[in-house]
LOMAR-471610 format. One record per atom (N, C-alpha, C, O): residue number from 1; atom name; x, y, z. Coordinates in Angstrom, 2 decimals. Layout:
% residues N
<NUM, 'CA', <X, Y, Z>>,
...
***
This chain:
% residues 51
<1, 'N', <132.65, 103.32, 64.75>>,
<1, 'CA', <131.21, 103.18, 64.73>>,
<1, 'C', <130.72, 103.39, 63.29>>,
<1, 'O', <131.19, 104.22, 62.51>>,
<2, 'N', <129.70, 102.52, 63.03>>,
<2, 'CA', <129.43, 102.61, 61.48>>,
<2, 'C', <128.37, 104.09, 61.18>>,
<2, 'O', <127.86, 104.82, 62.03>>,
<3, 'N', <128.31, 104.16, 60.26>>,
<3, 'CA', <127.14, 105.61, 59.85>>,
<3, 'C', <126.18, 104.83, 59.43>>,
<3, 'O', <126.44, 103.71, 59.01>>,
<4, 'N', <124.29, 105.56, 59.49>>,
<4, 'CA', <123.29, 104.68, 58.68>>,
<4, 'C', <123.85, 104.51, 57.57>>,
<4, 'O', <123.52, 103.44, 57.05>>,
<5, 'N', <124.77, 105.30, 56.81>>,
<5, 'CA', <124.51, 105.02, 55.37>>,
<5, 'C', <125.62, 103.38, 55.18>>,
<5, 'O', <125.36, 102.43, 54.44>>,
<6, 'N', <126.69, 103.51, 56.02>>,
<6, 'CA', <127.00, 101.75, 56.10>>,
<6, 'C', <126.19, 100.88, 56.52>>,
<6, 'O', <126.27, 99.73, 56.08>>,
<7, 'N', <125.40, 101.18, 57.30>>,
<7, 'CA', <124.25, 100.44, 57.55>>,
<7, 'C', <123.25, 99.50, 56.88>>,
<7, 'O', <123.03, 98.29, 56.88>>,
<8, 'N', <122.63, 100.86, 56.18>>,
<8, 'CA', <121.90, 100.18, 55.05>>,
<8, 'C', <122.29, 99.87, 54.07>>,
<8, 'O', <121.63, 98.98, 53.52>>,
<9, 'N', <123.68, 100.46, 53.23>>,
<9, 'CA', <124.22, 99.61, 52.20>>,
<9, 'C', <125.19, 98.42, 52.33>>,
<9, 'O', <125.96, 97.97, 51.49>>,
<10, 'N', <124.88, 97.97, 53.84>>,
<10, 'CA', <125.72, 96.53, 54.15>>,
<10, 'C', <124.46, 95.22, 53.03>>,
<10, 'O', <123.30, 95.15, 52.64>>,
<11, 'N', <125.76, 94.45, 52.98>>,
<11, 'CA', <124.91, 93.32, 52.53>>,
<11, 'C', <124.77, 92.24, 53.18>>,
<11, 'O', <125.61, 91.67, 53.87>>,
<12, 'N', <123.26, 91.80, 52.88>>,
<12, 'CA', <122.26, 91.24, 53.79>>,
<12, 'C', <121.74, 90.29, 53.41>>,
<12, 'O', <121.00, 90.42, 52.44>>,
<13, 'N', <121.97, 88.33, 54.29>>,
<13, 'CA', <122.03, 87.58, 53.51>>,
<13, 'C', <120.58, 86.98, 54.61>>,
<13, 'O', <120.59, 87.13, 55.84>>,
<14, 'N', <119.72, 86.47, 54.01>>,
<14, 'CA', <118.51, 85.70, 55.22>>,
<14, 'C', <119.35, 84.92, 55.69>>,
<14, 'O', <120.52, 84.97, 55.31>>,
<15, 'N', <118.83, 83.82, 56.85>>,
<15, 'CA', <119.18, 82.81, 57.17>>,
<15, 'C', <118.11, 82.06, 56.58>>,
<15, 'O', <116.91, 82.32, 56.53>>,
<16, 'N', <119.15, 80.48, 55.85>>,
<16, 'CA', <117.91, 79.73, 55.33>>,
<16, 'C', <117.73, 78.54, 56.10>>,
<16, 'O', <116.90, 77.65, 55.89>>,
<17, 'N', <118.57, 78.59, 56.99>>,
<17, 'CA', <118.40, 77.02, 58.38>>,
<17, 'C', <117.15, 77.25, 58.95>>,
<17, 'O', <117.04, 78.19, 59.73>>,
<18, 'N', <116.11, 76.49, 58.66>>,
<18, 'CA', <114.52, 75.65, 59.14>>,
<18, 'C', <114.69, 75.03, 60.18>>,
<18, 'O', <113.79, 74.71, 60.96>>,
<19, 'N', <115.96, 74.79, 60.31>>,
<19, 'CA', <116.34, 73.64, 61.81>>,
<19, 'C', <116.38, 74.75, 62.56>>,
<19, 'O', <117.38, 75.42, 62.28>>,
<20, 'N', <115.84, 75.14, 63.25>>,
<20, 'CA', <116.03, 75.90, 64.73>>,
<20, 'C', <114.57, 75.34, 65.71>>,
<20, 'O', <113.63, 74.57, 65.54>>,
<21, 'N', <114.96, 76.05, 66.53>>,
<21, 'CA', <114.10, 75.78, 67.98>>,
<21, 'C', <113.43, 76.84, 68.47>>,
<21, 'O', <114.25, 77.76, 68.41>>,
<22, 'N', <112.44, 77.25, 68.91>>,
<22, 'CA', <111.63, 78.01, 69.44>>,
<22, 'C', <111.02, 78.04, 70.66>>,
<22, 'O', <109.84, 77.75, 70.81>>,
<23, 'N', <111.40, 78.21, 71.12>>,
<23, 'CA', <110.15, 78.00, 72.72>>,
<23, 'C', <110.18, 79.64, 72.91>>,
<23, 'O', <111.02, 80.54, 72.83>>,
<24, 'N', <108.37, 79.46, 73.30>>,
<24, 'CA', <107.52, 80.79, 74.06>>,
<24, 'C', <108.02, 80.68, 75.30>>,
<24, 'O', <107.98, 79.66, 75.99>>,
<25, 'N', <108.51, 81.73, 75.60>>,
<25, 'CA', <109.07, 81.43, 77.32>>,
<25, 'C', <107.99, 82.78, 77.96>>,
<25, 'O', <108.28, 83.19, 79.09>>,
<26, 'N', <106.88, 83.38, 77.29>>,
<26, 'CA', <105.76, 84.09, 77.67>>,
<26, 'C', <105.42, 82.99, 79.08>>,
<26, 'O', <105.67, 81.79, 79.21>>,
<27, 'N', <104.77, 83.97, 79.99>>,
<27, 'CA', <104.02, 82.92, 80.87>>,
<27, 'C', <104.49, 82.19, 81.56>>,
<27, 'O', <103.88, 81.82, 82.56>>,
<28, 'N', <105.78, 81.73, 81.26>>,
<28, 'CA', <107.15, 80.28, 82.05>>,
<28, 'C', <107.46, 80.37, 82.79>>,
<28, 'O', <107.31, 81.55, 83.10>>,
<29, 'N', <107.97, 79.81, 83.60>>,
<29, 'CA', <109.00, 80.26, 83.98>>,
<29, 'C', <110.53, 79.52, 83.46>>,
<29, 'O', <110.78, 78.82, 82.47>>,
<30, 'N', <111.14, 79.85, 84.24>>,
<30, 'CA', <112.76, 79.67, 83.78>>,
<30, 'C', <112.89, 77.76, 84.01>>,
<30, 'O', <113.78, 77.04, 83.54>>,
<31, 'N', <112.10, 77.46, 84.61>>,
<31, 'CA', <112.51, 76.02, 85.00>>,
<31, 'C', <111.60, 75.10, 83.86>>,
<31, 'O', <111.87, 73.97, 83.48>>,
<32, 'N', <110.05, 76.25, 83.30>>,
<32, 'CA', <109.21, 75.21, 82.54>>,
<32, 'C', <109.74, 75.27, 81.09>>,
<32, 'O', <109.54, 74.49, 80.16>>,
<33, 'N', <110.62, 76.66, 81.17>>,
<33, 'CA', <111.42, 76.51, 79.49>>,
<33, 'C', <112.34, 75.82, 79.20>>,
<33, 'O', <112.64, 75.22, 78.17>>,
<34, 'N', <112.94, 75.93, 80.44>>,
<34, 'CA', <114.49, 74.39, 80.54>>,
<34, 'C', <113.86, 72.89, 80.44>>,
<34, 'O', <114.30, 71.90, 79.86>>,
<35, 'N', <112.95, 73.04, 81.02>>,
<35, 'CA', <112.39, 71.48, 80.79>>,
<35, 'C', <111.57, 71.39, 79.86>>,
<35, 'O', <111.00, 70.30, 79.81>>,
<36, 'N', <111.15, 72.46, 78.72>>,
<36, 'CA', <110.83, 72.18, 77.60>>,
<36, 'C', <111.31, 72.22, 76.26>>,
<36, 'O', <110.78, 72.07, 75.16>>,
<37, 'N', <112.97, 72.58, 76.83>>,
<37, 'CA', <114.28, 72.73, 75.63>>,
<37, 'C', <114.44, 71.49, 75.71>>,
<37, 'O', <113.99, 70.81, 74.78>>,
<38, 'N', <115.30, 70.64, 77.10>>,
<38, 'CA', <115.61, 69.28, 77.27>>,
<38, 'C', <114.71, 68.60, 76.52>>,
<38, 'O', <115.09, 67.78, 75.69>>,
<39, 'N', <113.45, 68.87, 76.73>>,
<39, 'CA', <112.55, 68.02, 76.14>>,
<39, 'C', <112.73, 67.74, 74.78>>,
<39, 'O', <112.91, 66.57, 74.46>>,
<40, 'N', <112.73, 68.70, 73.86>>,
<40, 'CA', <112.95, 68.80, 72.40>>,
<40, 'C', <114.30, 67.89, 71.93>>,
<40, 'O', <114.59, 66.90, 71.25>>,
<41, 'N', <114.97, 69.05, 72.85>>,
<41, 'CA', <116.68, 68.28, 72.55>>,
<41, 'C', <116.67, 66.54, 72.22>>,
<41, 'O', <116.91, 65.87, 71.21>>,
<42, 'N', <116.31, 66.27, 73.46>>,
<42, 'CA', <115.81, 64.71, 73.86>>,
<42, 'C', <115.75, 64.14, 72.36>>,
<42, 'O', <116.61, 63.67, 71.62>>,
<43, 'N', <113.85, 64.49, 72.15>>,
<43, 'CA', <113.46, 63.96, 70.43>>,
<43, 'C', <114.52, 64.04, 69.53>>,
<43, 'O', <115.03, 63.02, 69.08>>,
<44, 'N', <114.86, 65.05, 69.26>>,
<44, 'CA', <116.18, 65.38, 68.57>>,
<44, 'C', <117.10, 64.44, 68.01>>,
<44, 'O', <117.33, 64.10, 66.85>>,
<45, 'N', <117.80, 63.96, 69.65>>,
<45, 'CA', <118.72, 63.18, 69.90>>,
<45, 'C', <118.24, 61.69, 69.31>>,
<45, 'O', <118.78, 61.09, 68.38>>,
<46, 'N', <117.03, 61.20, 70.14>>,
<46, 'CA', <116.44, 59.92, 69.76>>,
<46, 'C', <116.26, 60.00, 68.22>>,
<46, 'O', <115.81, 58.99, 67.68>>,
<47, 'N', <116.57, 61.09, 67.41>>,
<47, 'CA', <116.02, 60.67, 65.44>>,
<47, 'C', <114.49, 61.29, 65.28>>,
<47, 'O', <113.92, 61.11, 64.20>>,
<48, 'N', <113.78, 62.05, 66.38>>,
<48, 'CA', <112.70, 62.32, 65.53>>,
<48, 'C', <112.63, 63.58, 65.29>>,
<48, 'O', <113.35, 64.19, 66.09>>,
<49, 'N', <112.07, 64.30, 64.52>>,
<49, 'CA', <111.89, 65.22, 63.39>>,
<49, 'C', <110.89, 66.43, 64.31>>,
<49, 'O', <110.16, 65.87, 65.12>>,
<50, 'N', <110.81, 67.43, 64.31>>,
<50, 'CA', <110.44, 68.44, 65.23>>,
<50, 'C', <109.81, 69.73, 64.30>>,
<50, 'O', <110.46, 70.40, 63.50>>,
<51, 'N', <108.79, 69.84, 64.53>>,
<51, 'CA', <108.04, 70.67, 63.42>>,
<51, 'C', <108.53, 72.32, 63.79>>,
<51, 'O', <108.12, 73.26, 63.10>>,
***
């Protein structure tokens, strides 16, 4: 098990990939977030560009 002090003197790189995906699954349910991943995926797939 590490100690804080490995902890905080680990080194720590951001992630700089912009390409990711997000969905609010607040409020959803499990079936309106699956059908709003597919959805994305979909665009994706077809070539278009996803803010």
């Amino acid at each position: 098990m590490p100690t804080w002090q490995h902890v905080i003197e680990r080194e720590y790189h951001e992630w700089q990939d912009n390409n990711r995906l997000v969905i609010d699954t607040a409020g959803k349910t499990i079936e309106q977030s699956q059908k709003e991943l597919i959805s994305v995926l979909e665009l994706e797939h077809q070539g278009f560009v996803t803010a």
